[in-house]
N, CA, C and O atoms as CSV, one atom per row, in Angstrom:
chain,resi,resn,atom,element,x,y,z
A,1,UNK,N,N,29.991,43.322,-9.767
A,1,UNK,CA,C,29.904,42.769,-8.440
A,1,UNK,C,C,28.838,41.676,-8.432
A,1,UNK,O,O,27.731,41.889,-8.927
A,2,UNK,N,N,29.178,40.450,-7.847
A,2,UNK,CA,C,28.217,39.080,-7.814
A,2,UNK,C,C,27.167,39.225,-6.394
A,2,UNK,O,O,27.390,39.443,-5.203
A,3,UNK,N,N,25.962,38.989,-7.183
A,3,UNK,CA,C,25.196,39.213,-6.029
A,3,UNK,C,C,25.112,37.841,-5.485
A,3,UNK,O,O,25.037,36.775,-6.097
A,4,UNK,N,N,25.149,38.155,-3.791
A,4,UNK,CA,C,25.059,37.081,-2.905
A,4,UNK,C,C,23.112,36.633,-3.029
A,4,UNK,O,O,22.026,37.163,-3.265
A,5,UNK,N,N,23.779,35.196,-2.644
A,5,UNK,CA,C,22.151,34.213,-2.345
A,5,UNK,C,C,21.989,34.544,-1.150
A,5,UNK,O,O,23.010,34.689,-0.479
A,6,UNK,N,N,20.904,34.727,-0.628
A,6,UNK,CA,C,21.365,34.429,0.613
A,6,UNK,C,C,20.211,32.921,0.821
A,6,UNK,O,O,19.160,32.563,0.290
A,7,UNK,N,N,21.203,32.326,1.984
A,7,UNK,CA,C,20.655,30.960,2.124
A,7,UNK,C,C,19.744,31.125,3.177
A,7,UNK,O,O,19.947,32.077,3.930
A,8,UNK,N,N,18.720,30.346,3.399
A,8,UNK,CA,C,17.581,30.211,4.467
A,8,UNK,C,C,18.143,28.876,5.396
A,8,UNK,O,O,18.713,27.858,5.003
A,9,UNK,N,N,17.798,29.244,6.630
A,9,UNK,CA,C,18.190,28.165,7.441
A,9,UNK,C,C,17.725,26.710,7.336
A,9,UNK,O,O,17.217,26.441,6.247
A,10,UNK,N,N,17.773,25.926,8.037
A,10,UNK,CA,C,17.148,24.528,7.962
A,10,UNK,C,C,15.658,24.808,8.343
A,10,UNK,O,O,14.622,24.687,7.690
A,11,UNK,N,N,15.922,25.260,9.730
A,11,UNK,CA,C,14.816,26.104,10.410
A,11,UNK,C,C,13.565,26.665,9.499
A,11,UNK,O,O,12.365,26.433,9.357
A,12,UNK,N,N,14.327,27.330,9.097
A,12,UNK,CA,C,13.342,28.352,7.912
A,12,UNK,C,C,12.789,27.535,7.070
A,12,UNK,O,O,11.563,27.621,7.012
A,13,UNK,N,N,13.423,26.565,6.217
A,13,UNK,CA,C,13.003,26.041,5.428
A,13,UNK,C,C,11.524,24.573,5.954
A,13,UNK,O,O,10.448,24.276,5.435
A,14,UNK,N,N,12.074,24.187,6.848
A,14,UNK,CA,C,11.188,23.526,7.308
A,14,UNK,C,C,10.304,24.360,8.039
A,14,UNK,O,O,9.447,23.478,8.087
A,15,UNK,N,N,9.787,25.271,8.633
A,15,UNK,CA,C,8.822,26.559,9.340
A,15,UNK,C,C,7.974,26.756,7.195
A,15,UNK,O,O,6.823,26.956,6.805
A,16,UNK,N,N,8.874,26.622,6.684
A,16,UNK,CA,C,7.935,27.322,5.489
A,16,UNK,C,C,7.036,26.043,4.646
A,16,UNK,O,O,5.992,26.283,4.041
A,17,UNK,N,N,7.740,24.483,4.750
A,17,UNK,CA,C,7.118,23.454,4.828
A,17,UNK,C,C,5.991,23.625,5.609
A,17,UNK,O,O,4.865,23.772,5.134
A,18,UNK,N,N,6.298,23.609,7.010
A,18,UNK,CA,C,5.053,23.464,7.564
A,18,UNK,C,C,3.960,24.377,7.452
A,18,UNK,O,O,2.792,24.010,7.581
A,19,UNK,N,N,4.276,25.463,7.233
A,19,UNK,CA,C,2.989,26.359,6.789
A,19,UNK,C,C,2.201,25.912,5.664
A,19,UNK,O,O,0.984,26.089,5.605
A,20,UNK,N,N,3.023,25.212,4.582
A,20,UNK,CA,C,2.736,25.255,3.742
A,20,UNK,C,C,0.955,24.084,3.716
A,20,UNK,O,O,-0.181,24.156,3.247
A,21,UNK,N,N,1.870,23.057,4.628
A,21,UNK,CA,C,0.805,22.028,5.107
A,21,UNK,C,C,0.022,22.476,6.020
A,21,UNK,O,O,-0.916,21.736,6.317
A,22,UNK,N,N,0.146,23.772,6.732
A,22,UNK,CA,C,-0.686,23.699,7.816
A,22,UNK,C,C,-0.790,25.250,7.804
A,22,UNK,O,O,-0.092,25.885,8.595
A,23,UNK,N,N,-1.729,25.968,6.842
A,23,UNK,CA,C,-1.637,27.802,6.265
A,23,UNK,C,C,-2.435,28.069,7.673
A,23,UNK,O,O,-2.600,29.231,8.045
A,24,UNK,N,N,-2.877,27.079,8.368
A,24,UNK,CA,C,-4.172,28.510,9.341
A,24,UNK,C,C,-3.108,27.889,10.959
A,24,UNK,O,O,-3.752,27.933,12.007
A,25,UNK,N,N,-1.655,27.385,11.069
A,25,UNK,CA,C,-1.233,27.142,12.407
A,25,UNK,C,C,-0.001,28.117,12.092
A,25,UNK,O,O,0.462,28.553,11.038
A,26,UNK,N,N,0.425,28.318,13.787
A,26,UNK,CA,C,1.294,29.241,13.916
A,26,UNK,C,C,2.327,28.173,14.778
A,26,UNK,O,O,1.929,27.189,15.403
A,27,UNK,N,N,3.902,28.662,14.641
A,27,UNK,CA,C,4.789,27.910,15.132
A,27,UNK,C,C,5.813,28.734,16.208
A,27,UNK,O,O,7.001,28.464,16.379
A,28,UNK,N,N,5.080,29.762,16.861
A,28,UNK,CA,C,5.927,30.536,17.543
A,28,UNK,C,C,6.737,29.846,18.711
A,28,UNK,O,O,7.390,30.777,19.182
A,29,UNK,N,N,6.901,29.223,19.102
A,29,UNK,CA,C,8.295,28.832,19.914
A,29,UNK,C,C,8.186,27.156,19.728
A,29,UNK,O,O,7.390,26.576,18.989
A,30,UNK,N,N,9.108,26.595,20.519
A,30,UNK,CA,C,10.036,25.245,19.972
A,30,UNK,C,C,8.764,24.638,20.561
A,30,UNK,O,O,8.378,23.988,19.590
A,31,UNK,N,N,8.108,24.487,21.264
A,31,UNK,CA,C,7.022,23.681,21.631
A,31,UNK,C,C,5.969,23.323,21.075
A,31,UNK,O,O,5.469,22.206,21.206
A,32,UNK,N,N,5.358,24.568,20.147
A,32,UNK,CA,C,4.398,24.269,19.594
A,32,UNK,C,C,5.006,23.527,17.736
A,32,UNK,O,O,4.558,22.612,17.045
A,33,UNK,N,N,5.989,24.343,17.576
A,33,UNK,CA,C,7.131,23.029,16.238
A,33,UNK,C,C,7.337,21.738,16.917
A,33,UNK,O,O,6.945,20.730,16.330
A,34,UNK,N,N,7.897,21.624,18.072
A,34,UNK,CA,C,8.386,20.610,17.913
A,34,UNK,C,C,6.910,19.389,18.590
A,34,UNK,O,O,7.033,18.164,18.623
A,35,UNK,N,N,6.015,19.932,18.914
A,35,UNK,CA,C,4.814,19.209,18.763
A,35,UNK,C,C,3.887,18.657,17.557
A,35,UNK,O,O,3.331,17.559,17.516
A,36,UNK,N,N,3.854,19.712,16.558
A,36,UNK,CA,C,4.127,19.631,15.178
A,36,UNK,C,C,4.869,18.160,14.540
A,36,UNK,O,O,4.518,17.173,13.893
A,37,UNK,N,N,6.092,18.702,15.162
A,37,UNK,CA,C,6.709,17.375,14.156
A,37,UNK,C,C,6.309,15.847,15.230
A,37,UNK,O,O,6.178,14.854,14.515
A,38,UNK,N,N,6.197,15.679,16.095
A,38,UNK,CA,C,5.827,14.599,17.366
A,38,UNK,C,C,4.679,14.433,16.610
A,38,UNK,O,O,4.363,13.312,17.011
A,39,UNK,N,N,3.633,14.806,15.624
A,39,UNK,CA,C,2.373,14.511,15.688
A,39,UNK,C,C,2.402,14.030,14.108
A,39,UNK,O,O,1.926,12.993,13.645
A,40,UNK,N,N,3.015,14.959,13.503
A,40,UNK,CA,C,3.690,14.232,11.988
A,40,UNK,C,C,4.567,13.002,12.139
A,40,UNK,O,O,4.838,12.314,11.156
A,41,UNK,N,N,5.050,12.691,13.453
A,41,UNK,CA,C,5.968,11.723,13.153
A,41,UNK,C,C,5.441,10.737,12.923
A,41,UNK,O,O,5.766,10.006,11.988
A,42,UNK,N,N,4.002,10.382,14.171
A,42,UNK,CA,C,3.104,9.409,15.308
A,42,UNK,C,C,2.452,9.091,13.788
A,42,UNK,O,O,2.584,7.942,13.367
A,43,UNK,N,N,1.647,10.230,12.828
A,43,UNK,CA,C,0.764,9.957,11.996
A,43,UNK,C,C,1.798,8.976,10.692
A,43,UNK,O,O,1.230,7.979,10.244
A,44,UNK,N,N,3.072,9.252,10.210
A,44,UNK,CA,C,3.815,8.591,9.517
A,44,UNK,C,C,4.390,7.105,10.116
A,44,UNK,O,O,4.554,6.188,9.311
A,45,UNK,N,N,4.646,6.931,11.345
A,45,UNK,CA,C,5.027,5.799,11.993
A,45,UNK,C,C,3.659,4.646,11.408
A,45,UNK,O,O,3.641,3.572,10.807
A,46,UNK,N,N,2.560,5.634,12.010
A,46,UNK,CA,C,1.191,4.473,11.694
A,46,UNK,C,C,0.637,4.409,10.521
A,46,UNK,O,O,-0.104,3.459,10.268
A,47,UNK,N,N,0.870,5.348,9.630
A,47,UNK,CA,C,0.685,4.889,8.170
A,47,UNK,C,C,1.797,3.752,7.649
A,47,UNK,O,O,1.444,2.902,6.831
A,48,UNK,N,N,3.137,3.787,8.163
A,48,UNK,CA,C,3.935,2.841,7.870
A,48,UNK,C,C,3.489,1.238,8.011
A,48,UNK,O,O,3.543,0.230,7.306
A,49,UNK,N,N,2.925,1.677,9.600
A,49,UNK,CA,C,3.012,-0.234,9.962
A,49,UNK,C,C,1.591,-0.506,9.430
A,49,UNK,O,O,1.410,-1.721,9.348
A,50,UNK,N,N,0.638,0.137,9.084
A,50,UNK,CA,C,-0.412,-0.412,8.063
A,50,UNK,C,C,0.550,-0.566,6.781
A,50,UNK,O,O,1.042,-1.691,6.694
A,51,UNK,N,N,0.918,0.342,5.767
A,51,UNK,CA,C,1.358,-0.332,4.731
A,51,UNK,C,C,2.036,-1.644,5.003
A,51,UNK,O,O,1.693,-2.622,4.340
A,52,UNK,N,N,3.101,-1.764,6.052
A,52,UNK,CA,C,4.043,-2.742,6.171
A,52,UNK,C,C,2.852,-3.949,6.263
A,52,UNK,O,O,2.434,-4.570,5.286
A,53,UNK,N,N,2.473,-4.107,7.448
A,53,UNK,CA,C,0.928,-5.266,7.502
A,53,UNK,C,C,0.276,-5.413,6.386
A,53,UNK,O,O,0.139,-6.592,6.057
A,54,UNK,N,N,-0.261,-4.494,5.556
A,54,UNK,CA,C,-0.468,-5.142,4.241
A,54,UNK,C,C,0.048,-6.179,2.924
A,54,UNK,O,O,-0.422,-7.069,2.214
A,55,UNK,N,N,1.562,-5.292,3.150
A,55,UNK,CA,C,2.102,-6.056,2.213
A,55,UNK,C,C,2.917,-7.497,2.780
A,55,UNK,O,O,3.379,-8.380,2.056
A,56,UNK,N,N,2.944,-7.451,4.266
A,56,UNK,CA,C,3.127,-8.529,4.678
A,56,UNK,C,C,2.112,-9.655,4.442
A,56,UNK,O,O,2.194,-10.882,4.406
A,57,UNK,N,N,0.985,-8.634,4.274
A,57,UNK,CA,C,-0.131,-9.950,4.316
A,57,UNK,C,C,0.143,-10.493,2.728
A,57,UNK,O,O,0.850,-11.476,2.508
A,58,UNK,N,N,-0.372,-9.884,1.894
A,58,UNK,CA,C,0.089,-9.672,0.607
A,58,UNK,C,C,0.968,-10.620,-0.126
A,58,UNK,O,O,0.634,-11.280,-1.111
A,59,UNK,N,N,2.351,-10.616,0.573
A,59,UNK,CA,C,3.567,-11.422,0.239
A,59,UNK,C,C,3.257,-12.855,0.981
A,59,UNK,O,O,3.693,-13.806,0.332
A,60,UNK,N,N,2.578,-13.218,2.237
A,60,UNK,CA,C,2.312,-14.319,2.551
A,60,UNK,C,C,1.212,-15.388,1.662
A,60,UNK,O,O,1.194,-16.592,1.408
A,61,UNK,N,N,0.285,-14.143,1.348
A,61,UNK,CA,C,-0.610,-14.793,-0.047
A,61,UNK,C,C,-0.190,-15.596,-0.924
A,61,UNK,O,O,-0.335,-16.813,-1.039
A,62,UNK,N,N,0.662,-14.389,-1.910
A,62,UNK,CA,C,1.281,-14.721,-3.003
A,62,UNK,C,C,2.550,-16.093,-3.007
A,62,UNK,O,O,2.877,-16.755,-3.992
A,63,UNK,N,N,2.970,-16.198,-1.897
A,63,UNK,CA,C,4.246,-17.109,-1.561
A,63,UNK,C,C,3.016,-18.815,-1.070
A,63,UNK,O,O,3.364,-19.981,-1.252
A,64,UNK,N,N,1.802,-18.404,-0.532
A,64,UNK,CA,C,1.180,-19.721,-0.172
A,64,UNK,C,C,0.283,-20.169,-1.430
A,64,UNK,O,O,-0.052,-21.340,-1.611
A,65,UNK,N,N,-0.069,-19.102,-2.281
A,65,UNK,CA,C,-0.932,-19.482,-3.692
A,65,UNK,C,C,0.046,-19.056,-4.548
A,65,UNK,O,O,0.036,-17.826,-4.586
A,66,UNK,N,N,1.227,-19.728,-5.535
A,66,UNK,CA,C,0.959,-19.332,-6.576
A,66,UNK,C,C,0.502,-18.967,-7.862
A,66,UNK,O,O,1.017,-18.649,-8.934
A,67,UNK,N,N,-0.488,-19.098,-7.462
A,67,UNK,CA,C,-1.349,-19.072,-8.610
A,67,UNK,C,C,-2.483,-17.545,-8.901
A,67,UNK,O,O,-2.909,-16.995,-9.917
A,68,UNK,N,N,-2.673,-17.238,-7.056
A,68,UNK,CA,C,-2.809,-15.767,-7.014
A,68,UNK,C,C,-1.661,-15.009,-7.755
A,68,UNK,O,O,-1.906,-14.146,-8.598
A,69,UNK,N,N,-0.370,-15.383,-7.391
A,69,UNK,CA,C,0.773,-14.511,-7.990
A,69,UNK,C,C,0.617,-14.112,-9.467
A,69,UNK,O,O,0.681,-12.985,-9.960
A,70,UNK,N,N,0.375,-15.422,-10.118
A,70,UNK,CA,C,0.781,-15.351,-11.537
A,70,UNK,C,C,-0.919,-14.927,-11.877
A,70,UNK,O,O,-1.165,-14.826,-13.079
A,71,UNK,N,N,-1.938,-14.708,-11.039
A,71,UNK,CA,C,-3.263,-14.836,-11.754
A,71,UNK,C,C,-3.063,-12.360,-11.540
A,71,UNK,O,O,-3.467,-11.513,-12.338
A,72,UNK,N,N,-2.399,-12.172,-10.326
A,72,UNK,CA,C,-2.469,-10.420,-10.194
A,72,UNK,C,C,-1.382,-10.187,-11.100
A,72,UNK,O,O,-1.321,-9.035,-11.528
A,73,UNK,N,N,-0.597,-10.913,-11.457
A,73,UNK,CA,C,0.446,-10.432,-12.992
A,73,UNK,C,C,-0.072,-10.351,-13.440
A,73,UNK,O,O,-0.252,-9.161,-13.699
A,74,UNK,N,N,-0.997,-11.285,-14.145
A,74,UNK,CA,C,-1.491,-10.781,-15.420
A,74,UNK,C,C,-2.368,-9.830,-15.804
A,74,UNK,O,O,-2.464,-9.346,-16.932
A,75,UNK,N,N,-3.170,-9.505,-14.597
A,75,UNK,CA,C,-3.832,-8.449,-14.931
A,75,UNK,C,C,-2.928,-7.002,-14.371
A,75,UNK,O,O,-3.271,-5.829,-14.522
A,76,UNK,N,N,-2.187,-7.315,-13.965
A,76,UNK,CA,C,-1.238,-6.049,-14.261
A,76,UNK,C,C,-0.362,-5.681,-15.100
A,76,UNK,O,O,0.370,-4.710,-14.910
A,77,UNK,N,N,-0.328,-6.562,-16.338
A,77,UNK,CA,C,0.234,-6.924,-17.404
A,77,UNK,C,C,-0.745,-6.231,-18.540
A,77,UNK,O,O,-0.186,-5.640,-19.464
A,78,UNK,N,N,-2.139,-6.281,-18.504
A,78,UNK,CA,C,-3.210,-6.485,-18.998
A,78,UNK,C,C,-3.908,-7.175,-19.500
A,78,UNK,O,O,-4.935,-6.962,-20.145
A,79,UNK,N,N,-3.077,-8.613,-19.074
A,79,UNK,CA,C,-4.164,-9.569,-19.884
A,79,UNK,C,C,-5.215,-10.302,-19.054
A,79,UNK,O,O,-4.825,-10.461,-17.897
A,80,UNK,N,N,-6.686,-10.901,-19.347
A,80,UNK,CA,C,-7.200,-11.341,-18.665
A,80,UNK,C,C,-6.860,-12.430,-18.070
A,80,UNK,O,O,-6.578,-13.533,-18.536
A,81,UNK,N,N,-6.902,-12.057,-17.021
A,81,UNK,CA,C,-6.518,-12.858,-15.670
A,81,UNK,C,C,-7.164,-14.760,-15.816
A,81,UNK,O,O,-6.630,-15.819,-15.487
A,82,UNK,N,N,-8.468,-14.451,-16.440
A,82,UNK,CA,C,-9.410,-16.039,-16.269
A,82,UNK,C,C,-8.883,-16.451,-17.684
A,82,UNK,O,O,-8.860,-17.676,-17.803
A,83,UNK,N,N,-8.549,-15.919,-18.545
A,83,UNK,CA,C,-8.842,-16.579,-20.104
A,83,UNK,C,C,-6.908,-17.374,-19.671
A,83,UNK,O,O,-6.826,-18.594,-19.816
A,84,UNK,N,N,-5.753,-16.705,-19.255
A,84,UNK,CA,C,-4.436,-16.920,-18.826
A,84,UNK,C,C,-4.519,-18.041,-17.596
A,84,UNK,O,O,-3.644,-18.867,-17.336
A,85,UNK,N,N,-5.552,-17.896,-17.032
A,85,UNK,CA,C,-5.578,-19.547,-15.713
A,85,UNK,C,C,-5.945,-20.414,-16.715
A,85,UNK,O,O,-5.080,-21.176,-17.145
A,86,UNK,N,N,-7.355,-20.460,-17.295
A,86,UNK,CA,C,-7.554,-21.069,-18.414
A,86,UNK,C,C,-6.303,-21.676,-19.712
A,86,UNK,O,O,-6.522,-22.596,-20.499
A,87,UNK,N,N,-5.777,-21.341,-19.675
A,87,UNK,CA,C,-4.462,-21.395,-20.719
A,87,UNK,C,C,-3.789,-22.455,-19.981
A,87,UNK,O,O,-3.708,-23.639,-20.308
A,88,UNK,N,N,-3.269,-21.829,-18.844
A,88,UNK,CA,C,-2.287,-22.806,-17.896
A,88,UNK,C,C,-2.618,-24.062,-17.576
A,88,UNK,O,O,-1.848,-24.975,-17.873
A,89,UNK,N,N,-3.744,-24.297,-16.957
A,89,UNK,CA,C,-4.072,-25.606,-16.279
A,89,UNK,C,C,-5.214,-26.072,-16.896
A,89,UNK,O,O,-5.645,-27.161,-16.518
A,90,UNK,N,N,-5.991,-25.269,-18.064
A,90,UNK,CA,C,-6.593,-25.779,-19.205
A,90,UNK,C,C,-7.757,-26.674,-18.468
A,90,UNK,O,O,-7.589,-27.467,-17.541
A,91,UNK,N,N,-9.311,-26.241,-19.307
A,91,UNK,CA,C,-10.551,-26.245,-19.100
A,91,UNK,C,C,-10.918,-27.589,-17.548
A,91,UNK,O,O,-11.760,-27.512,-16.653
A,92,UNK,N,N,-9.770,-28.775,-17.856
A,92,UNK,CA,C,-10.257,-30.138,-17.128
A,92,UNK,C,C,-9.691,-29.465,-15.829
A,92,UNK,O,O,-10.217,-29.769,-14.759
A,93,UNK,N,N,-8.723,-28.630,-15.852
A,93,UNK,CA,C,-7.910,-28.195,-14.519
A,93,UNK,C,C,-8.959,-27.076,-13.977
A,93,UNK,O,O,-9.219,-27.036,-12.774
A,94,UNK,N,N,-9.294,-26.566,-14.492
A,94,UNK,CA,C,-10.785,-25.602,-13.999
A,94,UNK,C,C,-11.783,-26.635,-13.495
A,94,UNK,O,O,-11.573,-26.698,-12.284
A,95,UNK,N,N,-12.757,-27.470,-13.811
A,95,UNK,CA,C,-13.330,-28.337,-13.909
A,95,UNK,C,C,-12.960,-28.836,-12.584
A,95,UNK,O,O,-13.629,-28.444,-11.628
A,96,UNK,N,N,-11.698,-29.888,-12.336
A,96,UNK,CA,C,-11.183,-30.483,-10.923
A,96,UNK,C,C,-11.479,-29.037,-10.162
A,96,UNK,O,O,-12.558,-28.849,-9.599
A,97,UNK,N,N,-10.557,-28.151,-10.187
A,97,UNK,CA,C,-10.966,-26.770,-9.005
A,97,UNK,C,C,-12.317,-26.932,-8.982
A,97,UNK,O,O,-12.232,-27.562,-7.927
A,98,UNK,N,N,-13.489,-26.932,-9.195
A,98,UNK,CA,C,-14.471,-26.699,-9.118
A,98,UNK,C,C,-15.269,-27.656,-8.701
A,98,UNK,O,O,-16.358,-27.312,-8.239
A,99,UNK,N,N,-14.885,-29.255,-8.768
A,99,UNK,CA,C,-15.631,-30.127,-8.133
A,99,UNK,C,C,-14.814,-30.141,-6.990
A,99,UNK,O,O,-15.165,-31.105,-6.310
A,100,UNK,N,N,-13.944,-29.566,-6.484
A,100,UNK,CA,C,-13.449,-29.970,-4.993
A,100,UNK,C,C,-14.169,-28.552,-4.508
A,100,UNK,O,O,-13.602,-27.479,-4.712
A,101,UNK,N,N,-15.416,-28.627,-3.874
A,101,UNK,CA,C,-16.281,-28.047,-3.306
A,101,UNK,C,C,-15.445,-27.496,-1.875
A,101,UNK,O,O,-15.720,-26.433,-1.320
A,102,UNK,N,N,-14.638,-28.214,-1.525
A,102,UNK,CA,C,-13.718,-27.474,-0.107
A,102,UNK,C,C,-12.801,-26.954,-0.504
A,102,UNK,O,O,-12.303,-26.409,0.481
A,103,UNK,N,N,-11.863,-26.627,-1.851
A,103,UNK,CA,C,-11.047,-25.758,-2.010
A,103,UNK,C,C,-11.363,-24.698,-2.982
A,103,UNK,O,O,-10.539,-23.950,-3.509
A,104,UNK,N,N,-12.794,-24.708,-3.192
A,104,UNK,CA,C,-13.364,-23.338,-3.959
A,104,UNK,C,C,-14.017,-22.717,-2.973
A,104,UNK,O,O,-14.010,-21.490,-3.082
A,105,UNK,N,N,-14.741,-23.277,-1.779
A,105,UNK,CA,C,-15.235,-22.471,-0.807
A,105,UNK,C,C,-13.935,-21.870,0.563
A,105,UNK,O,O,-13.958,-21.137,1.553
A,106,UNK,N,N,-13.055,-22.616,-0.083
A,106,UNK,CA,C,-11.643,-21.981,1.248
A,106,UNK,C,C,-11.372,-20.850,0.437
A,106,UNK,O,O,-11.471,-19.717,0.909
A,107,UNK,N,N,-10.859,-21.161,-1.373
A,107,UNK,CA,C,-10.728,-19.956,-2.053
A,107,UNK,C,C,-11.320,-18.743,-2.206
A,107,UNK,O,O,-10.783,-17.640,-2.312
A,108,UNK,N,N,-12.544,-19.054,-2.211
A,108,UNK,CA,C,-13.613,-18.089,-2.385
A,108,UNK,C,C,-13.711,-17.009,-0.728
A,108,UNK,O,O,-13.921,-15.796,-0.758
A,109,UNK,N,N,-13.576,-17.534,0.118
A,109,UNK,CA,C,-13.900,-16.988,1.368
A,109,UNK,C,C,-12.373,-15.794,1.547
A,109,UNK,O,O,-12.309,-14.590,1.794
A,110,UNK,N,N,-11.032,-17.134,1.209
A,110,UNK,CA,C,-9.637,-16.384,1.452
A,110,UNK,C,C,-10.117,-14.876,0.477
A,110,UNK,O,O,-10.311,-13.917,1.223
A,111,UNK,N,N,-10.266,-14.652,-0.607
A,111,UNK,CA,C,-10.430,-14.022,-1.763
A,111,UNK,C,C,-11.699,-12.742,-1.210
A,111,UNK,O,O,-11.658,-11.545,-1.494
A,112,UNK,N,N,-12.411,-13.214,-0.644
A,112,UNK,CA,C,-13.289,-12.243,-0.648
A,112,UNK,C,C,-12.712,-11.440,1.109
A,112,UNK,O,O,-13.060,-10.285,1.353
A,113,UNK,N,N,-11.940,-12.157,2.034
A,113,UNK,CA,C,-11.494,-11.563,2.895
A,113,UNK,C,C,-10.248,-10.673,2.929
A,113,UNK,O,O,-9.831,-9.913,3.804
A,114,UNK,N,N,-9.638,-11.087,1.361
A,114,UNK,CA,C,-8.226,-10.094,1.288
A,114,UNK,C,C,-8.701,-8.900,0.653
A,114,UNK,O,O,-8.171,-7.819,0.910
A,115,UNK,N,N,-10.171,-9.054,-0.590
A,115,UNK,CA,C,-10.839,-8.014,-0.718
A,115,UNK,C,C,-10.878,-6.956,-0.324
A,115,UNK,O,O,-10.410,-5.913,-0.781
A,116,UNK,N,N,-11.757,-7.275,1.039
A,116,UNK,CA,C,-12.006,-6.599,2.152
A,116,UNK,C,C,-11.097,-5.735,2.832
A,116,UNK,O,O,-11.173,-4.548,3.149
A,117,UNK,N,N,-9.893,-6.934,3.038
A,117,UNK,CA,C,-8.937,-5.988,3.779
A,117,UNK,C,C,-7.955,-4.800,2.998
A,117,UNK,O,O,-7.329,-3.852,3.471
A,118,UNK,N,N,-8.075,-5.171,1.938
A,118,UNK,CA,C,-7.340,-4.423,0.717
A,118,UNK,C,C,-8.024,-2.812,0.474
A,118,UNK,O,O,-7.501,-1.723,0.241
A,119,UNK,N,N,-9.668,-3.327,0.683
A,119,UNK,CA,C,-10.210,-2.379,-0.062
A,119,UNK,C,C,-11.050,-1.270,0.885
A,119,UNK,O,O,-11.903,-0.494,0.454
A,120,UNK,N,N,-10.734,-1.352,1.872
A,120,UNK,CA,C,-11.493,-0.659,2.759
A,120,UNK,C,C,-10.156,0.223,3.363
A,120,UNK,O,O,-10.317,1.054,4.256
């Protein structure tokens, strides 16, 4: 004789989720679950539209510098990022970046404000 499974409801299965996340709350009637999930939803909605705002910011970067693009490849590649700019636009092309005193201090400021927003 084949022994039966027996199956757990949807119910059940999600009641045993949530304990699992939440061992010291109790879910005795639909109000206090379904407040539960209203408060899991609110906290996932707003983790979303921060990620989304980030990488919006992110993709507007990379699409207005390419040169940020190809400079966070490479170090996600592993190669150094300065010795690979260096390569590309080669020592005199470093040199010009660096005497235009208004597009190393726009760079420098953009760079240290995506920092910021990245890293906090």
């Amino acid at each position: 004789m084949a022994e039966e499974k027996q199956v757990k409801s949807r119910r059940d299965q999600f009641g045993e989720r949530l304990k699992k996340k939440y061992p010291d709350r109790e879910y005795a009637d639909d109000e206090a679950l379904f407040g539960q999930i209203s408060d899991d939803y609110d906290e996932y909605d707003n983790k979303l539209s921060g990620y989304e705002e980030r990488e919006r910011k992110l993709t507007d970067m990379l699409a207005n510098d390419p040169h940020s693009a190809q400079f966070i490849t490479d170090m996600a590649q592993g190669k150094d990022p300065w010795t690979s700019l260096i390569n590309r636009i080669g020592i005199d092309g470093v040199k010009e970046m660096l005497d235009d005193r208004t597009a190393v201090r726009n760079s420098v400021l953009t760079n240290i404000g995506l920092l910021m927003y990245f890293c906090v």
